[in-house]
C-alpha positions as CSV (number, residue, x, y, z in Angstrom):
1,X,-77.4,154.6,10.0
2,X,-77.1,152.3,13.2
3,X,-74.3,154.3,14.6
4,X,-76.0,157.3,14.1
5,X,-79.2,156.5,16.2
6,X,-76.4,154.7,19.0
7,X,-74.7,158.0,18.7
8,X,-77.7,160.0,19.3
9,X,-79.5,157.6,21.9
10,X,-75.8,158.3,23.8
11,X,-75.8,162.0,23.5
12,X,-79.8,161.8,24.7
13,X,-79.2,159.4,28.1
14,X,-75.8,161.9,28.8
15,X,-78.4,164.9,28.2
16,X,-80.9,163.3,30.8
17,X,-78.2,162.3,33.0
18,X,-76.8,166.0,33.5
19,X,-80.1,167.8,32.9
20,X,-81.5,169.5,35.7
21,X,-83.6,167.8,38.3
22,X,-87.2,169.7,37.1
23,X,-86.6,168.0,33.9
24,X,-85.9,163.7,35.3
25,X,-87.5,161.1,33.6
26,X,-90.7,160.6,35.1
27,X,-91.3,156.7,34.8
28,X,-88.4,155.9,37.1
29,X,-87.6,158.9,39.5
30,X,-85.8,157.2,41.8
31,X,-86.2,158.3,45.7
32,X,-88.2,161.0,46.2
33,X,-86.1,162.9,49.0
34,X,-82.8,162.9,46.3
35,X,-81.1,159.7,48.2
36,X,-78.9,157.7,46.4
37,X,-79.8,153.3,46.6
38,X,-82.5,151.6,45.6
39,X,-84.9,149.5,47.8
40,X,-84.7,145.0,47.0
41,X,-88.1,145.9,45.7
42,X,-89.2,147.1,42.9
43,X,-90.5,150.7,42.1
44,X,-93.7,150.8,43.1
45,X,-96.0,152.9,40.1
46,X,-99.8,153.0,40.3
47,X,-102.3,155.6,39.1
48,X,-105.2,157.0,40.8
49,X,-109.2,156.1,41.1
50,X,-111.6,159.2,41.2
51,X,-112.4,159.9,44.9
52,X,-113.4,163.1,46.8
53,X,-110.5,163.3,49.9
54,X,-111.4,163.3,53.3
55,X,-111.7,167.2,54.9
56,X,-109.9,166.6,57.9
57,X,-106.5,164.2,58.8
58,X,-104.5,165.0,55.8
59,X,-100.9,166.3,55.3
60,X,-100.9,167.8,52.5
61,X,-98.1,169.6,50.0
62,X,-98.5,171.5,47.0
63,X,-96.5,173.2,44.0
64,X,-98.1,175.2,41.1
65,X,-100.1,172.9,39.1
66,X,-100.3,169.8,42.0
67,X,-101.2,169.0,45.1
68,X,-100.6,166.0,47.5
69,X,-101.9,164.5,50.7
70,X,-101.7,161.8,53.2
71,X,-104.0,160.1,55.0
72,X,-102.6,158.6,57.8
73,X,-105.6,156.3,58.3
74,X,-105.6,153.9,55.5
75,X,-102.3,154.9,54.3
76,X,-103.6,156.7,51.4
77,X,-102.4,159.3,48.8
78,X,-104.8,161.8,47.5
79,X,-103.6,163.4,44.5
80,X,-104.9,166.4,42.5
81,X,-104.2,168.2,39.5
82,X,-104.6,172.1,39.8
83,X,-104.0,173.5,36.4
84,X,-105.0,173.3,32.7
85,X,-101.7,172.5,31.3
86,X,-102.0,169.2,30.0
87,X,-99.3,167.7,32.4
88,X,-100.4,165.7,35.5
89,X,-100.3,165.4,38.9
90,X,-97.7,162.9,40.7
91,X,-96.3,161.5,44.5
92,X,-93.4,160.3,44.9
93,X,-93.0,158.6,48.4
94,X,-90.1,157.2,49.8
95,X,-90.6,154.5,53.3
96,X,-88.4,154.1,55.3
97,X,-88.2,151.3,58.0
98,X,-86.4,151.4,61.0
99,X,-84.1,154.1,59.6
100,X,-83.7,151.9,56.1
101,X,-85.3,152.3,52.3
102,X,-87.8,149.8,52.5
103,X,-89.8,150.9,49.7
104,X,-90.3,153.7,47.2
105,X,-93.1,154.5,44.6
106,X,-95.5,156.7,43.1
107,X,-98.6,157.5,42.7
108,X,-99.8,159.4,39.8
109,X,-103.0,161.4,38.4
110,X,-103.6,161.4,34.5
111,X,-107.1,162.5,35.0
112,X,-106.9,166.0,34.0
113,X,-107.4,169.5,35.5
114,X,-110.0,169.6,38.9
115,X,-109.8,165.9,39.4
116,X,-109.1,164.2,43.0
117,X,-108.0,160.8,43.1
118,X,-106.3,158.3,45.2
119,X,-104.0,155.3,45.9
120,X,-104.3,153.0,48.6
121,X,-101.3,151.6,50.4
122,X,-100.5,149.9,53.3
123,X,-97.2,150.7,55.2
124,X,-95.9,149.5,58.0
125,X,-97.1,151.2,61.1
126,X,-94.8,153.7,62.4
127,X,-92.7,153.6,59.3
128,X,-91.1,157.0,57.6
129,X,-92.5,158.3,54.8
130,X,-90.8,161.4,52.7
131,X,-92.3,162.9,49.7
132,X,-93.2,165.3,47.1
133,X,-95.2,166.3,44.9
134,X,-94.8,167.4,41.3
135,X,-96.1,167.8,37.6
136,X,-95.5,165.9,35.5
137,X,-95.7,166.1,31.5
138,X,-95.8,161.6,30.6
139,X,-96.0,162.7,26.8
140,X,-92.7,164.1,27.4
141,X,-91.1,162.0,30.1
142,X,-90.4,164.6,32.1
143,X,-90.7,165.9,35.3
144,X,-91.8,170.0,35.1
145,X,-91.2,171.3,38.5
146,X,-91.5,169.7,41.9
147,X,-92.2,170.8,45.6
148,X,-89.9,170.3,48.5
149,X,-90.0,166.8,50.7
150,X,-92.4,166.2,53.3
151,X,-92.3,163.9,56.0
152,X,-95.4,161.7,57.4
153,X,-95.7,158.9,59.9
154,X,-97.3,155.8,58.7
């Protein structure tokens, strides 16, 4: 029976290894621009408070079912689920500090359909920031579909 569940536990992490990149694992992405290395630090995960974002001095980025922003001032990420799917609303950021990974993270929304919320970082000023924003479906572990990367100064 134990090499049976190693065999299929094998077969699953080559599956996830070769799947597509709208189906990745979502509790350790990796960077969010598709760089290979990982930052000294560890990945940085945090979930959302309710908020209402600001209405003005945010760049924002959206795919069907989520939508991301940044503002600048505070370093913060506003993130919003769009759709009644069940799946949620994720950032994945990637900082970048005098042309090096520094850190990378995410920031995600489990509050359901219609729901703002935010995390607040701090970044070096000046630093790099690229990122996208995607759904996510946690029961699953999987990443549904993501949008392109974005670029914001810290």
């Amino acid at each position: 029976m134990r090499t049976i569940r190693r065999v299929a536990v094998g077969v699953a992490a080559l599956f996830l290894a070769f799947a597509p990149a709208t189906a990745s694992a979502v509790e350790g992405v990796g960077p969010a621009a598709g760089e290979e290395g990982a930052s000294a630090a560890a990945y940085e995960v945090d979930r959302v408070v309710k908020g209402t974002p600001p209405s003005s001095g945010v760049q924002c980025l959206s795919v069907t079912g989520a939508q991301a922003c940044f503002e600048n001032y505070g370093d913060k990420w506003w993130v919003k689920d769009t759709s009644s799917d069940g799946a949620s609303a994720v950032v994945i950021w990637d900082n970048y500090r005098n042309g090096s990974l520094y850190r990378q993270g995410e920031c995600q929304n489990r509050m359901g359909a219609g729901s703002w919320g935010v995390c607040n970082k701090n970044y070096y000023e000046g630093s790099n920031l690229q990122f996208r924003v995607c759904v996510a479906d946690f029961s699953e572990g999987v990443l549904v579909r993501c949008s392109g990367v974005g670029s914001v100064t810290a």
